[in-house]
N, C-alpha and C positions, 0 to 999 in steps of 0.2 A: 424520792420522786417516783412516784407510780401510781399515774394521771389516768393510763389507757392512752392507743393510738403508739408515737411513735418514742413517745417518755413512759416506758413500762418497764421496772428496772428488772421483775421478774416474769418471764416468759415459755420457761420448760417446766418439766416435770409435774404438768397437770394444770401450770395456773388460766384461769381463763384469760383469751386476750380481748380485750377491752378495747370498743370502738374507740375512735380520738374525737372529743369532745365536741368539734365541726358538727360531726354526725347528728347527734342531738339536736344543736342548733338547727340542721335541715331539716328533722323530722320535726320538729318545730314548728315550720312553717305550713305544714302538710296536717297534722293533729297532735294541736296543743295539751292534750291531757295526756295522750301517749307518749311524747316525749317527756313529760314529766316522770310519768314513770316509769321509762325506760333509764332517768336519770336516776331515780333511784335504786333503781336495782342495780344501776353499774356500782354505785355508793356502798349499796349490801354487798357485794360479790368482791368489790374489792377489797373492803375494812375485811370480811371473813375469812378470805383467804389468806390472806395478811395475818392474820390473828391465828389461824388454824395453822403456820409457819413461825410462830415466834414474831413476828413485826408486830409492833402495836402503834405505827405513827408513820402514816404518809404526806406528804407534802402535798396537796389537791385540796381544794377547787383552782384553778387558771380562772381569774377576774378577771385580766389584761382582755380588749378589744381586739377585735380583728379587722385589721383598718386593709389588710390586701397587701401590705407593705413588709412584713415583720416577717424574716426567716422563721426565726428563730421561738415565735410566738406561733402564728400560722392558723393550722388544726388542732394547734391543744387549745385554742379559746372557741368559747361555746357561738359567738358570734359577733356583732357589731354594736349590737340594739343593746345597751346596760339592762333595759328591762329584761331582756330577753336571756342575759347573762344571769342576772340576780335570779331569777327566779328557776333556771334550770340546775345552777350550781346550790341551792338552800333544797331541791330536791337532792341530788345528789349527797348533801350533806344530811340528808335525814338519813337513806341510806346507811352513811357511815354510821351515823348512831346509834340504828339499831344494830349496827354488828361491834358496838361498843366505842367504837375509833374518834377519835375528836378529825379535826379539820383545820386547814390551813390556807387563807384565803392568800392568793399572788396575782402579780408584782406589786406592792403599793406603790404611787398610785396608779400605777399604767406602765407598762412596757412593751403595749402595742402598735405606736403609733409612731416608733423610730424606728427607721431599717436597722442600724447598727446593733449586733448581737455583743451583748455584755459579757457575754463567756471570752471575746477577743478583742472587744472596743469598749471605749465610752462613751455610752451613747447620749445626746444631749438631744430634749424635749424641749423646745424655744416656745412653745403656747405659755399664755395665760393660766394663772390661777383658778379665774375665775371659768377658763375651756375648759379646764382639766376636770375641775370640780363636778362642773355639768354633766359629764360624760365616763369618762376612765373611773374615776374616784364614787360614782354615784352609789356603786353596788356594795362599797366599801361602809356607806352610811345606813344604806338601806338593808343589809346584812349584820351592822353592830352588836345586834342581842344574840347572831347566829354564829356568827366567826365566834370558832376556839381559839385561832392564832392565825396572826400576817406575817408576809416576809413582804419586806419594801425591795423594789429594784434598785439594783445598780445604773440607775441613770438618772443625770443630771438635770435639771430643772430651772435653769439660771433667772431666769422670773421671777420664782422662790427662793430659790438658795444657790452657791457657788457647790456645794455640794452634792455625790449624790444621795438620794431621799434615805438611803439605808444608814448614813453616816451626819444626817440633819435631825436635831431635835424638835427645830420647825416641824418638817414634817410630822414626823413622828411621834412627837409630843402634844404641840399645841394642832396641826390638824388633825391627824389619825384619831388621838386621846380625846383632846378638848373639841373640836370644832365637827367632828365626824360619831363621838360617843363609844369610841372604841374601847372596851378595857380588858379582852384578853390577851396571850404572851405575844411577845414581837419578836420573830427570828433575825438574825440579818441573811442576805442571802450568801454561797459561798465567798468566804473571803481570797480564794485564792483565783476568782475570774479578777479579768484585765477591768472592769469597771471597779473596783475594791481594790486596785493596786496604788492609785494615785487620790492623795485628798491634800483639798488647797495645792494642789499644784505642785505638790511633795512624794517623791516614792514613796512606800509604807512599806515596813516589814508586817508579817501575818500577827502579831503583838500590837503593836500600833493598831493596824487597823480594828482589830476587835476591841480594844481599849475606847479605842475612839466611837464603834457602832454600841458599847452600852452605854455611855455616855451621853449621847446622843437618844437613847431610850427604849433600845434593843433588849430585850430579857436575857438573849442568849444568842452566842456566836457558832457561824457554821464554816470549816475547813471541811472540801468535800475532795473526795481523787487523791489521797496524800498520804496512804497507810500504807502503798506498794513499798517493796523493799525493807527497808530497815524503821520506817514512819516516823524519820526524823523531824518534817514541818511539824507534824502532830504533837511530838513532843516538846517541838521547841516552842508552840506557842503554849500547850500547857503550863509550862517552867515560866515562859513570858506573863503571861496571865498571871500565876503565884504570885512573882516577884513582882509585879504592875500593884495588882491588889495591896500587897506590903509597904507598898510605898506611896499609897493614899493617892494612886494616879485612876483607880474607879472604885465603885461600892459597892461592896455582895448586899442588895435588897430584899430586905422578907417579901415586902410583895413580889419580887421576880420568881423565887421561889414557890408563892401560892400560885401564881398565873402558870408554873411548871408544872405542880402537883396536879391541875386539873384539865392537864392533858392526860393524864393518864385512863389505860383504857378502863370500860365499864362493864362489868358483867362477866359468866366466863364465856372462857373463847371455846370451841369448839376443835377436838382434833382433826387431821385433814380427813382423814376414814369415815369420822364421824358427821363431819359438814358436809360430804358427798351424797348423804342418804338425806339432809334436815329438808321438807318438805319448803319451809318457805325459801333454801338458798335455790332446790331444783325450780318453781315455782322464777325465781328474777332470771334463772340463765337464759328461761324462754321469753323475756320479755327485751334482752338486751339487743339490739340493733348489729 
């Protein structure tokens, strides 16, 4: 996760710090062409120095709205307006692709419009389908040829589904895939926040629930926070996972596999010495907000 603003997971030793996505949205409203591409040079600036440190995959663009309500969402989304969303985050995303990086559209379909933060609650979205789609979910469509990869929220949608969205195939099969046009990888989001702990109403060990998020149409499961000490969960859901796969309770898919393979980055990366001098990375630091 290294969005810019106050999700920057890197922040010494030289990295640029990166406005929080709000920002954009205000300059925005003030000249629409300059934030665009103040959006993408945050996209260059970020993918390169990422790349110029060894990283080759950030979790960014924030889709989710900004409804005034959402801790936890807030200033990492670009604003209110879907259009106004889509269109700053596909700059942003061009960005990343000239410095080679794929891209990662969040939360499917919205996780701005409930206060409850998922890292400690579960939060439940009681709208319509047909609100959602309108709004939260719009940029999800209008973005399908641009998104590398989604991660769905960990919130609930009981309209939809008794599930949440990260752990529904509904979702994430028939609307994300079929109904939306979506066809690159689906992460889930951390399995170890409090909205990933309970499904159907049942505790989950971190096995279960990733059995359950591929299943459901996930390409790939994330355990995030869990490698301190001795990184017993990590290994306990690896072993879970093994022995799950062995006993025909999910499927290693070649397509999950190709939708993997083509996040990988593109082009070479630049060392960090060397990206300090490249006239076009000096060129976006002047233009970022």
């Amino acid at each position: 996760d290294h969005e810019g603003g106050r999700v920057q997971r890197f922040r010494t030793d030289g990295f640029t710090h990166l406005p929080p996505m709000r920002e954009l949205g205000i300059l925005w409203m003030k000249d629409q062409l300059q934030a665009t591409n103040a959006a993408t040079a945050c996209g260059y600036v970020l993918g390169a120095e990422l790349r110029a440190s060894g990283v080759d995959f950030s979790f960014t663009p924030v889709l989710d709205l900004d409804y005034g309500e959402s801790g936890v969402i807030g200033d990492r989304a670009f604003g209110r307006d879907p259009r106004v969303v889509t269109l700053l985050a596909k700059s942003l995303m061009h960005g990343l692709l000239q410095a080679g990086v794929a891209n990662c559209g969040k939360h499917f379909p919205g996780h701005g419009f409930v206060k409850a933060d998922s890292h400690t609650d579960i939060p439940v979205d009681k709208r319509s389908l047909k609100a959602i789609l309108a709004d939260d979910a719009a940029p999800y469509q209008w973005l399908n040829t641009t998104l590398s990869s989604v991660m769905p929220a960990h919130v609930i949608y009981p309209k939809v589904d008794s599930r949440p969205a990260g752990f529904s195939s509904q979702w994430l099969n028939f609307i994300l895939r079929s109904q939306l046009g979506f066809g690159g990888a689906i992460f889930s989001d951390d399995l170890s926040m409090a909205g990933a702990r309970l499904i159907d109403g049942k505790e989950v060990s971190y096995t279960e629930a990733g059995v359950t998020a591929l299943n459901a149409g996930c390409d790939m499961v994330l355990l995030c926070n869990q490698s301190v000490g001795d990184g017993q969960p990590v290994d306990e859901l690896l072993d879970g996972m093994a022995e799950a796969l062995l006993k025909g309770q999910w499927e290693a898919m070649e397509a999950s596999e190709l939708r993997r393979l083509a996040l990988l980055p593109q082009g070479r990366a630049f060392g960090w010495d060397e990206l300090m001098v490249q006239p076009a990375y000096m060129h976006a630091l002047g233009l970022i907000p």
